[in-house]
N, C-alpha and C positions, 0 to 999 in steps of 0.2 A: 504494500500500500504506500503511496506518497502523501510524501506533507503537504501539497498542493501548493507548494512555491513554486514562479514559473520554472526557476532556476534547479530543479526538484533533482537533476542529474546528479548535481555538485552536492548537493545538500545528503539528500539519503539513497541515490544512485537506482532513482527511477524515472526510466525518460518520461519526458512532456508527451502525451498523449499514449502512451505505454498501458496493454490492455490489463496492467495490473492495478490499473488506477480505476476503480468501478464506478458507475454514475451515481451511486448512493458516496462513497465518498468524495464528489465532487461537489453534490450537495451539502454535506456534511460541512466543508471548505467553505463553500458561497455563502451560510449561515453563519459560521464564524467569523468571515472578512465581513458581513455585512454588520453583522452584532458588534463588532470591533473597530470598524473602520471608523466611528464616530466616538466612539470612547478613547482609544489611544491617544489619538492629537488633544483630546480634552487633557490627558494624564499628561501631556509634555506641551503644555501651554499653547498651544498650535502650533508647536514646530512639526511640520509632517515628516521632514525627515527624521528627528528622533523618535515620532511617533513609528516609523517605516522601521527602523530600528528595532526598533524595543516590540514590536510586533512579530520580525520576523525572529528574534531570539527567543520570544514566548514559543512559538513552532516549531523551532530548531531544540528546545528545551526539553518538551513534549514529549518529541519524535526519540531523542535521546533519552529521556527518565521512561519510555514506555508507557504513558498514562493510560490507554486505552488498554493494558494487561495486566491492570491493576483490582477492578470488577470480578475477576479471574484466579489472582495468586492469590496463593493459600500462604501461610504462615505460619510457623511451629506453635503449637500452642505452648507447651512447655516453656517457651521464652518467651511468648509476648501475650499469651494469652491472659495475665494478672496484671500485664500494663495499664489496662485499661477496661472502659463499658461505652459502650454507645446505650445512651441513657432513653432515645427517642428521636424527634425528629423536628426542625425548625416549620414558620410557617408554610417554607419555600418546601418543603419534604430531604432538608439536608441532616443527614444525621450529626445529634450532640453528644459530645463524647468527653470523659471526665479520663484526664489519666492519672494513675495512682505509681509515683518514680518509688516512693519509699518502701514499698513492701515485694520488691523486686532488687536480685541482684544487678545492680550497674553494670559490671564487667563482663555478666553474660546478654545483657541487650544492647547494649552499647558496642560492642564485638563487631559487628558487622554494624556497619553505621547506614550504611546506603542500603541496608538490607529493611532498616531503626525506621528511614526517612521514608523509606516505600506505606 
């Protein structure tokens, strides 16, 4: 799948029009630049080019931390599963979650940080 950047070769090495890019994730894409194309410039005073910036790093960010296999990966419970509770859900339907650092070993969740961060 591509990031849907034109430049998408360079970026995550799927050509521009390459049939591994499907029309639901170009959708996907057109939703995001539209949901965003007017917020970004707001978040860097209307500079468009820092907004162009800081837009395409959000994507290149993304595409690199895997967000969309995140829904997906499971986690050892034994280490993370006393970190915390998703308590419920906000009005938006985002879940709230309390975590508890003290009644967990530091050195065994902290171990893998990028594992912590996921």
């Amino acid at each position: 799948m591509g990031c849907g950047i034109v430049s998408c070769k360079s970026h995550c090495g799927v050509e521009r029009g390459s049939p591994q890019i499907s029309a639901r994730t170009v959708c996907f894409w057109l939703g995001v630049v539209s949901r965003f194309l007017f917020v970004y410039p707001e978040f860097r005073e209307g500079n468009l080019e820092a907004a162009e910036t800081m837009l395409v790093g959000t994507l290149k960010w993304r595409h690199e931390f895997k967000v969309d296999e995140l829904k997906t990966e499971t986690f050892p419970e034994d280490v993370f599963g006393k970190v915390g509770v998703i308590s419920g859900r906000d009005k938006e339907g985002r879940p709230v979650t309390y975590n508890f650092y003290g009644a967990v070993d530091p050195n065994v969740v902290f171990e893998d940080v990028d594992k912590f961060i996921r």
